[in-house]
PDB file of N, CA, C and O in Angstrom:
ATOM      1  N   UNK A   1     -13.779  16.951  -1.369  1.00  0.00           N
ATOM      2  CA  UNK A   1     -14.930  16.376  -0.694  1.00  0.00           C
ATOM      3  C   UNK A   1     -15.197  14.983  -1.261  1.00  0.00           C
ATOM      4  O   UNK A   1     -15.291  14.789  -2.473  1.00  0.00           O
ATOM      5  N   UNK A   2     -15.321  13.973  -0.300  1.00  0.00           N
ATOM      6  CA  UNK A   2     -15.646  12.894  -0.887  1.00  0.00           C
ATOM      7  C   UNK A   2     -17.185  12.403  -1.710  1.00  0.00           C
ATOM      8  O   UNK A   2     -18.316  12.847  -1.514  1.00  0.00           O
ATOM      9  N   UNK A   3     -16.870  11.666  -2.376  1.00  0.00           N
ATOM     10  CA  UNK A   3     -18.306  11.494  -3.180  1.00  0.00           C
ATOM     11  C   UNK A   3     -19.070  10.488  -2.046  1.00  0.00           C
ATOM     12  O   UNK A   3     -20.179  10.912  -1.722  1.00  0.00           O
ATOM     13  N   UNK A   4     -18.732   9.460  -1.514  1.00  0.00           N
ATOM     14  CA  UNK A   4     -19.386   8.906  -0.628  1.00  0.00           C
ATOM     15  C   UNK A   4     -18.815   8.420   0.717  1.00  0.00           C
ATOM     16  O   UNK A   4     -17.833   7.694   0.872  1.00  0.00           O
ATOM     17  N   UNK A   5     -19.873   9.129   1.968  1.00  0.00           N
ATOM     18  CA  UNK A   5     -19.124   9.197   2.916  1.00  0.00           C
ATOM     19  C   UNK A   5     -18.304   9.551   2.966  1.00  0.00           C
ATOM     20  O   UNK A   5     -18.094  10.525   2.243  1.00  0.00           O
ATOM     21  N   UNK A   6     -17.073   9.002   3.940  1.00  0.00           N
ATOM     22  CA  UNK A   6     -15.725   9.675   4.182  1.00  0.00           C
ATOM     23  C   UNK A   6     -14.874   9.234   2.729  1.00  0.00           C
ATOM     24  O   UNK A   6     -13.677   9.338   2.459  1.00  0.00           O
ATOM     25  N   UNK A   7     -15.819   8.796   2.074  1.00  0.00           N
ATOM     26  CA  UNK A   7     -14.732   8.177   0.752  1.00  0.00           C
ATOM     27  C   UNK A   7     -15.053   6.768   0.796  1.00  0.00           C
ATOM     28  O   UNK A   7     -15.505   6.243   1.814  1.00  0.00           O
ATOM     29  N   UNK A   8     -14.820   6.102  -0.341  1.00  0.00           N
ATOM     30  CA  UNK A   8     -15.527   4.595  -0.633  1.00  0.00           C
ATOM     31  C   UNK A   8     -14.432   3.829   0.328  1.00  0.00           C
ATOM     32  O   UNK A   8     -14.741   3.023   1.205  1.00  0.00           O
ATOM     33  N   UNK A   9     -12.764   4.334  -0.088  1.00  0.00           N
ATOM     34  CA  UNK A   9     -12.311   3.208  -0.035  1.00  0.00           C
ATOM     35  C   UNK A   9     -12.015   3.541   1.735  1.00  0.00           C
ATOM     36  O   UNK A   9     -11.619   2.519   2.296  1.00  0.00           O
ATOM     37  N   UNK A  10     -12.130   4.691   2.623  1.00  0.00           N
ATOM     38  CA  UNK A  10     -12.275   4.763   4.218  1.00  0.00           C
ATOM     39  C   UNK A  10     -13.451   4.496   4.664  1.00  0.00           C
ATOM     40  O   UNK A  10     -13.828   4.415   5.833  1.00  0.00           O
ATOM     41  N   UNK A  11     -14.101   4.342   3.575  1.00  0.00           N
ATOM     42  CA  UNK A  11     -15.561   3.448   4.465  1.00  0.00           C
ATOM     43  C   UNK A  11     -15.230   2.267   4.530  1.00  0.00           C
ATOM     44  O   UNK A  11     -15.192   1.861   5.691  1.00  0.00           O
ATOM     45  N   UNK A  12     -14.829   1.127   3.353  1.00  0.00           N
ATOM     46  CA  UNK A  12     -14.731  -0.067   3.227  1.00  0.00           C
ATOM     47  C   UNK A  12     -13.445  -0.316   4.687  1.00  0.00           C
ATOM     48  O   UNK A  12     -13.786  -1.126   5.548  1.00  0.00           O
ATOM     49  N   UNK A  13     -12.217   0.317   4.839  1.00  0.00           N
ATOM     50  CA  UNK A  13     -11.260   0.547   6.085  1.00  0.00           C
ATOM     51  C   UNK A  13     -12.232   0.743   7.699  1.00  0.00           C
ATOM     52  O   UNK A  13     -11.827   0.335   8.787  1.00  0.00           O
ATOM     53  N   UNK A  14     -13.522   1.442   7.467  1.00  0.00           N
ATOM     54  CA  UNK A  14     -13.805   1.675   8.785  1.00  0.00           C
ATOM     55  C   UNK A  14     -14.678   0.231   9.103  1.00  0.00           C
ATOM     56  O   UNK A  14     -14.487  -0.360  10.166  1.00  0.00           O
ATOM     57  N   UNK A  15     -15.803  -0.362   7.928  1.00  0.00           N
ATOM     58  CA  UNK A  15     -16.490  -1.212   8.152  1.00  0.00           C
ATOM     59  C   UNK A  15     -15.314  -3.173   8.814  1.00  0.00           C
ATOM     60  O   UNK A  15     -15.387  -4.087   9.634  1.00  0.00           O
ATOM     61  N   UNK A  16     -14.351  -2.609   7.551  1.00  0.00           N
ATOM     62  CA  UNK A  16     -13.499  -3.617   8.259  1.00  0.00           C
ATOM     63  C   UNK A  16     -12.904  -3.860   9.771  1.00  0.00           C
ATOM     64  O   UNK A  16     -12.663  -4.872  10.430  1.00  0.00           O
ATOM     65  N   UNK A  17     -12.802  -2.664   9.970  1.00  0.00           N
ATOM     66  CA  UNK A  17     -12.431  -2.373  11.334  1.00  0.00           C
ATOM     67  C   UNK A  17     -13.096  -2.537  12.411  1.00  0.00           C
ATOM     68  O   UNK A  17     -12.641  -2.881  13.502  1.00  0.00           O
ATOM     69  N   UNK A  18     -14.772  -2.168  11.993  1.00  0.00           N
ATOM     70  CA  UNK A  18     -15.586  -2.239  12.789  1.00  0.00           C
ATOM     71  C   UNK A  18     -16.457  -4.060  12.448  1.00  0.00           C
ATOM     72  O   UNK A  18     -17.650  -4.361  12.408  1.00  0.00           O
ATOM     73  N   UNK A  19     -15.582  -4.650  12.319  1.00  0.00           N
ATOM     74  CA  UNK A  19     -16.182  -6.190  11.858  1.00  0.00           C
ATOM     75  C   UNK A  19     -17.357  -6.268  10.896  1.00  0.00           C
ATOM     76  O   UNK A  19     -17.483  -7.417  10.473  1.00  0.00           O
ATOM     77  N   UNK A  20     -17.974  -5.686  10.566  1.00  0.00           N
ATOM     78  CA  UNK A  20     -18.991  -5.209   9.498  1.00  0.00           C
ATOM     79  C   UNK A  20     -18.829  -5.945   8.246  1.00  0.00           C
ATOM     80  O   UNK A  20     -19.784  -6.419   7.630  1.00  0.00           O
ATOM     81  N   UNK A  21     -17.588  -6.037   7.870  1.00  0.00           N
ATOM     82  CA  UNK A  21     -16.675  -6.463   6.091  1.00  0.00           C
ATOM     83  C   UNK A  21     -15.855  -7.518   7.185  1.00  0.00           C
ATOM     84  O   UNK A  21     -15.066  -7.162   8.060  1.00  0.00           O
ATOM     85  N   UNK A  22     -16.234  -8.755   6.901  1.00  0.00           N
ATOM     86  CA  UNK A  22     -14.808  -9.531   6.764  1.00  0.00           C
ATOM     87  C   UNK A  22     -14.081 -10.041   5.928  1.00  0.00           C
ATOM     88  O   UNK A  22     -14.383 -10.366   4.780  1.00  0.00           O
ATOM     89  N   UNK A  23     -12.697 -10.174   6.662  1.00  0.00           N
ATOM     90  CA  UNK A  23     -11.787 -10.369   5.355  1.00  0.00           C
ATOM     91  C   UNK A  23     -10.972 -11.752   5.104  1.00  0.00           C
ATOM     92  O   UNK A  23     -10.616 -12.413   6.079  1.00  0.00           O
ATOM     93  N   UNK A  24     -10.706 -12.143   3.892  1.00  0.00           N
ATOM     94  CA  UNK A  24     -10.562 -10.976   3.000  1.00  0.00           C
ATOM     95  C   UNK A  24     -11.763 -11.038   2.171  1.00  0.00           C
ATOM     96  O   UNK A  24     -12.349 -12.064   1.826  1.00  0.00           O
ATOM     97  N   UNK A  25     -12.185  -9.363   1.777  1.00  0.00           N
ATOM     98  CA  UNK A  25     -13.157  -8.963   1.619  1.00  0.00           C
ATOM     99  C   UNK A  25     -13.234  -8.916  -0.652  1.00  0.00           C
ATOM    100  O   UNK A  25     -12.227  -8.914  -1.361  1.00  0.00           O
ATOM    101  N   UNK A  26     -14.463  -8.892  -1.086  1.00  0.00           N
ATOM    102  CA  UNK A  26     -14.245  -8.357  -2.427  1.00  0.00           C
ATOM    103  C   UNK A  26     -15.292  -7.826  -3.075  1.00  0.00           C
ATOM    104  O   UNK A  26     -16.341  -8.294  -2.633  1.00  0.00           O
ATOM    105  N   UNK A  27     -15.517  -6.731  -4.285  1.00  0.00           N
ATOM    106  CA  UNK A  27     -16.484  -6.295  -4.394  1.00  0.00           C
ATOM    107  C   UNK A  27     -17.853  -6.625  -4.341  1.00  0.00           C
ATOM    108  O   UNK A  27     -18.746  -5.788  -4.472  1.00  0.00           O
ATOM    109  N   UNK A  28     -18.069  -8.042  -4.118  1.00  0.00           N
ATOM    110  CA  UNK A  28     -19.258  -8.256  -3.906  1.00  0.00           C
ATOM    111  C   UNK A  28     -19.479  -7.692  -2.370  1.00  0.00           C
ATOM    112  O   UNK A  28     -20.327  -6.801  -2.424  1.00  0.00           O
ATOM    113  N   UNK A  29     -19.168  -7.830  -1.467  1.00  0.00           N
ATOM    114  CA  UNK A  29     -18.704  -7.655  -0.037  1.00  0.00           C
ATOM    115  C   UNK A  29     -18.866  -5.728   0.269  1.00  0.00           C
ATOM    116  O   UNK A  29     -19.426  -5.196   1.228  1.00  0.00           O
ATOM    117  N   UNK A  30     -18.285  -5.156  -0.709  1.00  0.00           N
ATOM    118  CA  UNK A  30     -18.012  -3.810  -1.254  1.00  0.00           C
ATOM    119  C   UNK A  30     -19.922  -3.370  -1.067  1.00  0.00           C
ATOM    120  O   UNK A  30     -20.620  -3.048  -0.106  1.00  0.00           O
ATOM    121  N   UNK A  31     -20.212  -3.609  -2.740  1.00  0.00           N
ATOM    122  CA  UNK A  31     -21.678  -3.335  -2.816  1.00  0.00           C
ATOM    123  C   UNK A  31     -22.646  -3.722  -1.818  1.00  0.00           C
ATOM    124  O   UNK A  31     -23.414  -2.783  -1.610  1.00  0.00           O
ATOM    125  N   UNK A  32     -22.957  -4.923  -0.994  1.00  0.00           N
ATOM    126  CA  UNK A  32     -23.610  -5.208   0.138  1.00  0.00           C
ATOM    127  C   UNK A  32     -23.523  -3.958   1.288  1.00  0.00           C
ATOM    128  O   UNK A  32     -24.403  -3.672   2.099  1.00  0.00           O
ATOM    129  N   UNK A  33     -22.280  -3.337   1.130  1.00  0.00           N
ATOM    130  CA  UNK A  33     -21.887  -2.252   2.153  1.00  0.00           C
ATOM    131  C   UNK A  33     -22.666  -1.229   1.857  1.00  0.00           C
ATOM    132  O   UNK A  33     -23.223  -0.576   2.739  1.00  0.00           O
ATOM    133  N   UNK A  34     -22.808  -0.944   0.439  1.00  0.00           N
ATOM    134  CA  UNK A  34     -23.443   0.018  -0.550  1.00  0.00           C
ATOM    135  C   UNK A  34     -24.706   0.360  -0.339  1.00  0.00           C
ATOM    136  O   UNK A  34     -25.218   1.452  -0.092  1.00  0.00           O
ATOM    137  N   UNK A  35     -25.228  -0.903  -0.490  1.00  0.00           N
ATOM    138  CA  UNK A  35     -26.665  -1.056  -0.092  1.00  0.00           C
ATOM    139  C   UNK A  35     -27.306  -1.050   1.346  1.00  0.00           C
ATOM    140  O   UNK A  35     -28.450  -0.694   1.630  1.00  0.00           O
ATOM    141  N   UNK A  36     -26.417  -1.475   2.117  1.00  0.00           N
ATOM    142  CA  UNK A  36     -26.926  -1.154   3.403  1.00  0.00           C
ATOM    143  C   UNK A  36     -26.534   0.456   4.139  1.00  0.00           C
ATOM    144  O   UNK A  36     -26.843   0.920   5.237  1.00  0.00           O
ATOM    145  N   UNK A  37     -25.747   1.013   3.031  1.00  0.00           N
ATOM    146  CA  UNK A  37     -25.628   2.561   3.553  1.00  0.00           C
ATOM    147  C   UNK A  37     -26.689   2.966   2.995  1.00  0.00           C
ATOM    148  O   UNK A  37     -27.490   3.408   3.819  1.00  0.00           O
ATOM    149  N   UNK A  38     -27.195   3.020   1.456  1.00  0.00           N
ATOM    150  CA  UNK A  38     -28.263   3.504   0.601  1.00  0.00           C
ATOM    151  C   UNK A  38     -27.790   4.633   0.243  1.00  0.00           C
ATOM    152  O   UNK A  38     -28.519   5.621   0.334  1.00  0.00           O
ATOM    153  N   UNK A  39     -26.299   4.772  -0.307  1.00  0.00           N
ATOM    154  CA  UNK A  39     -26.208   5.968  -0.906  1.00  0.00           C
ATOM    155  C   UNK A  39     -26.719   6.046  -2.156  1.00  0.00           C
ATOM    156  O   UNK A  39     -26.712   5.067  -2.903  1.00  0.00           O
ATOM    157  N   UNK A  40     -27.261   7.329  -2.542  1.00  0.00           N
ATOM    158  CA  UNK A  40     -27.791   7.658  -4.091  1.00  0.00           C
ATOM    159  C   UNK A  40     -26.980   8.600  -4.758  1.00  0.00           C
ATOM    160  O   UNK A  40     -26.534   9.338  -3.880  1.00  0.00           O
ATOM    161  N   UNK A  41     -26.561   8.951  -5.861  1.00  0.00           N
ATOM    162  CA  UNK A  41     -26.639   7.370  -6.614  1.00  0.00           C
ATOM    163  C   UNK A  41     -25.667   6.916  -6.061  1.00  0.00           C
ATOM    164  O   UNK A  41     -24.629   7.508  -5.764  1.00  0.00           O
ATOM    165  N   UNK A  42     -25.982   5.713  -5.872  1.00  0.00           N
ATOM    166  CA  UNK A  42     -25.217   4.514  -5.616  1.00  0.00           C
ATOM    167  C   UNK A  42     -23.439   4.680  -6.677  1.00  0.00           C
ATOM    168  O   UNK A  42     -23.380   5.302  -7.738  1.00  0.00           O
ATOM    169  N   UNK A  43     -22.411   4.079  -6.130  1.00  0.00           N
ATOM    170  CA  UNK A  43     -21.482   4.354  -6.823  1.00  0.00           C
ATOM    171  C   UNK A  43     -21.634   2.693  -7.970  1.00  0.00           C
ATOM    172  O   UNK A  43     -22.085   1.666  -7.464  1.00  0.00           O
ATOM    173  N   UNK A  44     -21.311   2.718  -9.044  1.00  0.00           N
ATOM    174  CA  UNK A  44     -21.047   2.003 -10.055  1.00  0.00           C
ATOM    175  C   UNK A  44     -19.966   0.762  -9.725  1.00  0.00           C
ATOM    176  O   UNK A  44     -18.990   0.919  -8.991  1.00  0.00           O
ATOM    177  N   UNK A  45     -20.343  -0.632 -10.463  1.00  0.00           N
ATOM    178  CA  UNK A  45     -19.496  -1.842  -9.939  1.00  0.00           C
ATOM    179  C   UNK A  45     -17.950  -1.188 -10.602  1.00  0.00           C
ATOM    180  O   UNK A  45     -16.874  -1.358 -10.028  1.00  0.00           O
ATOM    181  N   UNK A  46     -18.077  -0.574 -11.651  1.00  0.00           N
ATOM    182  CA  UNK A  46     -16.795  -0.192 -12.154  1.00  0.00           C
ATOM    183  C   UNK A  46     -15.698   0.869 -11.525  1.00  0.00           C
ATOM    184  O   UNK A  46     -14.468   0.836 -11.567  1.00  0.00           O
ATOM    185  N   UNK A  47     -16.559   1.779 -10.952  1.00  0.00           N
ATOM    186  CA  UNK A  47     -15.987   2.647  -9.638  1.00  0.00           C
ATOM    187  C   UNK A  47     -15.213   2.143  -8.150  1.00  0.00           C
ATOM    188  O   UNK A  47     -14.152   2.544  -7.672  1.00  0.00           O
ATOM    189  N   UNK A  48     -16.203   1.083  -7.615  1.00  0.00           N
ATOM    190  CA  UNK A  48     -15.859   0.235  -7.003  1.00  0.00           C
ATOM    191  C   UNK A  48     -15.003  -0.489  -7.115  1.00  0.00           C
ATOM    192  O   UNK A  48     -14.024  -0.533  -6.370  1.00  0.00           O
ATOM    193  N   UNK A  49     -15.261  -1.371  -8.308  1.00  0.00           N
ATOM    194  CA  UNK A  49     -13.495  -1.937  -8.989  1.00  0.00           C
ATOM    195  C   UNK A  49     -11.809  -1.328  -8.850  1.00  0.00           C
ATOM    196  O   UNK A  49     -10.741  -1.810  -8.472  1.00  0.00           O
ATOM    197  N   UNK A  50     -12.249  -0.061  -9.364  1.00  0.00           N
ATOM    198  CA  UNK A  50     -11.353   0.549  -9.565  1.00  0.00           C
ATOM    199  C   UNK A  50     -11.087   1.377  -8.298  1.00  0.00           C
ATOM    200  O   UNK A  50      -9.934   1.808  -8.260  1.00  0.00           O
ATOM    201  N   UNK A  51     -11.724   1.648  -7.437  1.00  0.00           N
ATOM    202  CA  UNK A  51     -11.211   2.543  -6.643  1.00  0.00           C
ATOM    203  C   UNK A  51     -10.103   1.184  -4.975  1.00  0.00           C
ATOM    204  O   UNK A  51      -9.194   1.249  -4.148  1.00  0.00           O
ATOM    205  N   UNK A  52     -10.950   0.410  -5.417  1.00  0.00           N
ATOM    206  CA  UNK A  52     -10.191  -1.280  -4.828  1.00  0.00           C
ATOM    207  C   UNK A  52      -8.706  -1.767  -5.063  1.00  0.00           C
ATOM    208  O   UNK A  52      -7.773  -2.001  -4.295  1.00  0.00           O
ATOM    209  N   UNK A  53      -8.913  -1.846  -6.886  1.00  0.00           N
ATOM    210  CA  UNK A  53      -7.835  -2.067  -7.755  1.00  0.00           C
ATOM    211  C   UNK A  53      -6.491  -0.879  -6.814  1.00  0.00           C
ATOM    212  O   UNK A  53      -5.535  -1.197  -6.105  1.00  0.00           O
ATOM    213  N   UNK A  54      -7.042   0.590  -7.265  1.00  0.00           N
ATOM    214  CA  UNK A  54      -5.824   1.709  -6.904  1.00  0.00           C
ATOM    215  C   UNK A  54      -5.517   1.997  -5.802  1.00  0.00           C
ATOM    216  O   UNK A  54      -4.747   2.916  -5.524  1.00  0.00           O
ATOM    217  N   UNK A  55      -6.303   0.948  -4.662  1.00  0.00           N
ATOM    218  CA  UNK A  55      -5.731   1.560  -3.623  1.00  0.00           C
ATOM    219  C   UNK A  55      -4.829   0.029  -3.122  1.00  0.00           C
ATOM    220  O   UNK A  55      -4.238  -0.091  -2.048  1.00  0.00           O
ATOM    221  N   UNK A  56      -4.882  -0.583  -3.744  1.00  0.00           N
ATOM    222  CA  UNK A  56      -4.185  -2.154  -3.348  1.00  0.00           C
ATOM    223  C   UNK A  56      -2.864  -2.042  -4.545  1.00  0.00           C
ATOM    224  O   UNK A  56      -2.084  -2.983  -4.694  1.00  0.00           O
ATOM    225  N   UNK A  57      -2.760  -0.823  -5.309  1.00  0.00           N
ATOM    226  CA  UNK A  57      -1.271  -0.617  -6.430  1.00  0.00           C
ATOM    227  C   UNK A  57      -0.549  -0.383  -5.848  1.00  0.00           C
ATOM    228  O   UNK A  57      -0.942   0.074  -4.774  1.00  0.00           O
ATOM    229  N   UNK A  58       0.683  -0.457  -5.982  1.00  0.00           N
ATOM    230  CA  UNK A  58       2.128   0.782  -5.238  1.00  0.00           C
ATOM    231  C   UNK A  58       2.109   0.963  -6.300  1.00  0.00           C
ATOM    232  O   UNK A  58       2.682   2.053  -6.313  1.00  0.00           O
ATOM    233  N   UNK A  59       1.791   0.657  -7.746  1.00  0.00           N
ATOM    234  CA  UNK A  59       2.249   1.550  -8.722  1.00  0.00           C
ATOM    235  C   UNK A  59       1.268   2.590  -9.261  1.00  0.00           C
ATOM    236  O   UNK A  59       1.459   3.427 -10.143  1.00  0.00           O
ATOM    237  N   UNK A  60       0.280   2.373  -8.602  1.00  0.00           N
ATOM    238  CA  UNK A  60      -0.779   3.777  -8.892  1.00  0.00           C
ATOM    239  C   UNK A  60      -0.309   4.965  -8.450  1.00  0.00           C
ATOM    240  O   UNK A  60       0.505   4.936  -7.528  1.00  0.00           O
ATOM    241  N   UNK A  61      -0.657   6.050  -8.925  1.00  0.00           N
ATOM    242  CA  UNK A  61      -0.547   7.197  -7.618  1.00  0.00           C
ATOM    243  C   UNK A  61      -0.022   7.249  -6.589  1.00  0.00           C
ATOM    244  O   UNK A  61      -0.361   6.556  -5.629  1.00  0.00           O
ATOM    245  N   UNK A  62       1.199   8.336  -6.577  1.00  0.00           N
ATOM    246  CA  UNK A  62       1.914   8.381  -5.250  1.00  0.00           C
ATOM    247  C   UNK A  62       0.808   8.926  -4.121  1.00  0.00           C
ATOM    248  O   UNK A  62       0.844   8.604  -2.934  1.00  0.00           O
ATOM    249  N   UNK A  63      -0.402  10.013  -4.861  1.00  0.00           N
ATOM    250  CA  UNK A  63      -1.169  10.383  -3.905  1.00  0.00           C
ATOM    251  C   UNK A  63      -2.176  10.048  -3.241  1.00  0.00           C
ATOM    252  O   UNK A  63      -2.936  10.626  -2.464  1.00  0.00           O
ATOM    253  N   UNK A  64      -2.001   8.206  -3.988  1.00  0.00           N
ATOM    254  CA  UNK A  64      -3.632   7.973  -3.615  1.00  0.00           C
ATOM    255  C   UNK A  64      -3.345   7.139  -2.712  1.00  0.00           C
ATOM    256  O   UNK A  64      -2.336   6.461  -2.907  1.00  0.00           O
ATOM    257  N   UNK A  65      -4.226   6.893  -1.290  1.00  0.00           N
ATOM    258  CA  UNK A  65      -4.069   6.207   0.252  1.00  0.00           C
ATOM    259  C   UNK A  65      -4.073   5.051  -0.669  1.00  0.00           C
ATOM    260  O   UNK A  65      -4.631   4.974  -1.763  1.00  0.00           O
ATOM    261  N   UNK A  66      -3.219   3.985   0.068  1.00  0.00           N
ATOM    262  CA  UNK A  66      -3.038   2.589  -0.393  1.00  0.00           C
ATOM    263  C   UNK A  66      -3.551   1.765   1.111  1.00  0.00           C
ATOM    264  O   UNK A  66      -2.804   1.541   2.064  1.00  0.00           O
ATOM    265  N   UNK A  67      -4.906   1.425   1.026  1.00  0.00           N
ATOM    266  CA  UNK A  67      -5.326   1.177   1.911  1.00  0.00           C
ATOM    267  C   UNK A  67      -5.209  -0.444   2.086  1.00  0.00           C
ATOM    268  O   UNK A  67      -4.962  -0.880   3.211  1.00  0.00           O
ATOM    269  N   UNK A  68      -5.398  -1.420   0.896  1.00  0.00           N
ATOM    270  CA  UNK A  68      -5.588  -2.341   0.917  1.00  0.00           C
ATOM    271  C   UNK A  68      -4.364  -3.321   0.107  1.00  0.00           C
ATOM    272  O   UNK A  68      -3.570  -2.791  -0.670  1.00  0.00           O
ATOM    273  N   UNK A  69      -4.337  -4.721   0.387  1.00  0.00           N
ATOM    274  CA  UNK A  69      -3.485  -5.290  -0.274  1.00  0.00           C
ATOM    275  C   UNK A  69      -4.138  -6.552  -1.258  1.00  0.00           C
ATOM    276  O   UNK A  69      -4.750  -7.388  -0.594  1.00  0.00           O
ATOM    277  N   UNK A  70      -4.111  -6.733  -2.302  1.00  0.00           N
ATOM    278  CA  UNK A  70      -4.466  -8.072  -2.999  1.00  0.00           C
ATOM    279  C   UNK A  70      -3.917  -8.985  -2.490  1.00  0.00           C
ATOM    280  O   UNK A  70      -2.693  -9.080  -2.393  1.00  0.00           O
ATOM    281  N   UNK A  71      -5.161 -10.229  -1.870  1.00  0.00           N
ATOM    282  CA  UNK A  71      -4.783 -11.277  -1.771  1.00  0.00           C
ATOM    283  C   UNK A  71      -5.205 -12.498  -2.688  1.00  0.00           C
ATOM    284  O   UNK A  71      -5.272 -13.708  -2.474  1.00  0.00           O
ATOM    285  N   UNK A  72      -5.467 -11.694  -3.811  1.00  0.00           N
ATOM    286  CA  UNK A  72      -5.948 -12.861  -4.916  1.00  0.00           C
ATOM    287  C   UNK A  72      -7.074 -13.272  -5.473  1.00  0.00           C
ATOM    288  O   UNK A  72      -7.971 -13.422  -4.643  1.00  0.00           O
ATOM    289  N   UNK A  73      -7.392 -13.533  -6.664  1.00  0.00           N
ATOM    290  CA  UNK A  73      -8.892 -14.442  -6.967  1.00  0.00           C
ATOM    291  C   UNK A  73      -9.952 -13.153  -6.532  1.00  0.00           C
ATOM    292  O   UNK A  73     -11.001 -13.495  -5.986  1.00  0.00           O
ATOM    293  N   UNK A  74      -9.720 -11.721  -6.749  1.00  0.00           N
ATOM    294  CA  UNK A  74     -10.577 -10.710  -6.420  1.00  0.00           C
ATOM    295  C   UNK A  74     -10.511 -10.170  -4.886  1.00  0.00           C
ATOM    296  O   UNK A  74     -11.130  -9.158  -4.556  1.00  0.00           O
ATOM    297  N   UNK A  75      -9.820 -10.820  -4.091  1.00  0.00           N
ATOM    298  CA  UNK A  75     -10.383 -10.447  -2.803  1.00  0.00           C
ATOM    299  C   UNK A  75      -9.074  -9.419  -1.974  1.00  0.00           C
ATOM    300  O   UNK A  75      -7.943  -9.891  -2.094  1.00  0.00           O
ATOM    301  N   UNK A  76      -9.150  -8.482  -1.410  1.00  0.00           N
ATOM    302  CA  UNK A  76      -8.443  -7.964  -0.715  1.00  0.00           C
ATOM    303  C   UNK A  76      -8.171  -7.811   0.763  1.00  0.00           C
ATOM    304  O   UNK A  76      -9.192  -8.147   1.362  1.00  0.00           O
ATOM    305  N   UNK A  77      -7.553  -7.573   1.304  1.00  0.00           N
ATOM    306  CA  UNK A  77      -7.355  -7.028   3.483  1.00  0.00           C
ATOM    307  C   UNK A  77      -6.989  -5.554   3.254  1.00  0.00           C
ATOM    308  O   UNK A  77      -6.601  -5.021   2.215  1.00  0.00           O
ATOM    309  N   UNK A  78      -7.277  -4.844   4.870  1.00  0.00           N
ATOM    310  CA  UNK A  78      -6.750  -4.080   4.946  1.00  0.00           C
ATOM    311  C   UNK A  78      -5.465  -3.938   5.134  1.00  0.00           C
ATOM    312  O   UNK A  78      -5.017  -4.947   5.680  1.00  0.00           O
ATOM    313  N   UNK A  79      -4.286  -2.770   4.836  1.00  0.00           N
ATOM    314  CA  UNK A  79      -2.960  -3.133   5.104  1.00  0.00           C
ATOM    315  C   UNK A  79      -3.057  -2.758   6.849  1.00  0.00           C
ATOM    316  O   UNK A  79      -4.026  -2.352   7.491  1.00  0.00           O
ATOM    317  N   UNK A  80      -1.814  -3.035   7.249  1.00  0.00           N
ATOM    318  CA  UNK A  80      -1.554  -3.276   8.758  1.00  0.00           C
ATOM    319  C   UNK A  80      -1.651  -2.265   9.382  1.00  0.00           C
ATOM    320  O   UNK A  80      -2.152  -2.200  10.504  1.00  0.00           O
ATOM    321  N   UNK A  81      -1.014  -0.977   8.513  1.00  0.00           N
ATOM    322  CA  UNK A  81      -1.028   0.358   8.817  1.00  0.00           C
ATOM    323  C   UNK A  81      -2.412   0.856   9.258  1.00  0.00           C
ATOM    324  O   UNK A  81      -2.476   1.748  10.103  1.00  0.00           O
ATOM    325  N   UNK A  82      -3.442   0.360   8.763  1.00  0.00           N
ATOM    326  CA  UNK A  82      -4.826   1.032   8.511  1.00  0.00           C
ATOM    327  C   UNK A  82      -5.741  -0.224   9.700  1.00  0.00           C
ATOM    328  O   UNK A  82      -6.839   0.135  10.125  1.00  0.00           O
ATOM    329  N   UNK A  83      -5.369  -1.149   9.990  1.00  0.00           N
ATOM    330  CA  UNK A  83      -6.047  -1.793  10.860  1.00  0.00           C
ATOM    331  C   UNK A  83      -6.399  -1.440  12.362  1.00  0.00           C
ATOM    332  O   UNK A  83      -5.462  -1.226  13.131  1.00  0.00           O
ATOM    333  N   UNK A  84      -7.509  -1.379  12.751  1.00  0.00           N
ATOM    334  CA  UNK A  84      -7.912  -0.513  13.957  1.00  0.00           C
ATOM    335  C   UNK A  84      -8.006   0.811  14.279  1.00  0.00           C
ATOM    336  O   UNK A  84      -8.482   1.309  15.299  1.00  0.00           O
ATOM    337  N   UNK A  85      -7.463   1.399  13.228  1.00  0.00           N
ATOM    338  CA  UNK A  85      -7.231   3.226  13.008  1.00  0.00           C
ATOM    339  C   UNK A  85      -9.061   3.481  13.038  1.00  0.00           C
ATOM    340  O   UNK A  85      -9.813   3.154  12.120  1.00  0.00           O
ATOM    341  N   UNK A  86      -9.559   4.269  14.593  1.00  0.00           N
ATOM    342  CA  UNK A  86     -10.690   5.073  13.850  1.00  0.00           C
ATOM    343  C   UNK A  86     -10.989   6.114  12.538  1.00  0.00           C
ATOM    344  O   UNK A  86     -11.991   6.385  11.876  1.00  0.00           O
ATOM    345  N   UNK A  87      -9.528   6.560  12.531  1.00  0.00           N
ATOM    346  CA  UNK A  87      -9.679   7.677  11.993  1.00  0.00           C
ATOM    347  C   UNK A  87      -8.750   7.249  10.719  1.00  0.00           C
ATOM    348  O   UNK A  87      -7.605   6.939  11.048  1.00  0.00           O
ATOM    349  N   UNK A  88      -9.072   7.170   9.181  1.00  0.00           N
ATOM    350  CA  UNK A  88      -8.016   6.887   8.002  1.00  0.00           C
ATOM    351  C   UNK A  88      -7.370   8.480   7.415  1.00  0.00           C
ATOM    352  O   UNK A  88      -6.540   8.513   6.507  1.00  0.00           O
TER     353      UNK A  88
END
């Protein structure tokens, strides 16, 4: 079960999708999302970091969705695979 919403990093995939997050997007961009959902508790800048960081690795986790790609200086896109998908 996800801790927030469908999961931090298929929310940040749906808001992109739905023009909401533009890109390329970065945790500041992230938390604004945060706050306008009002989840409690709120997830942590370090959670956020990291859940950003592992999904933009190929060397993280074979199991974890690699949703996003680093494009540098903090900021990430969605990968191509995941663009326009209602459903992640």
């Amino acid at each position: 079960m996800a801790k927030f919403g469908i999961g931090l990093n298929r929310e940040v995939v749906a808001e992109v999708n739905a023009g909401k997050i533009k890109e390329p997007f970065s945790v500041a961009d992230v938390k604004k999302m945060i706050q306008r959902k009002a989840w409690k508790p709120a997830p942590s800048e370090k959670y956020v970091n990291s859940c950003l960081a592992d999904a933009a690795s190929n060397s993280h986790s074979h199991t974890y969705g690699k949703y996003f790609e680093s494009v540098g200086e903090g900021k990430y896109r969605v990968r191509r695979a995941y663009k326009g998908n209602k459903r992640q």
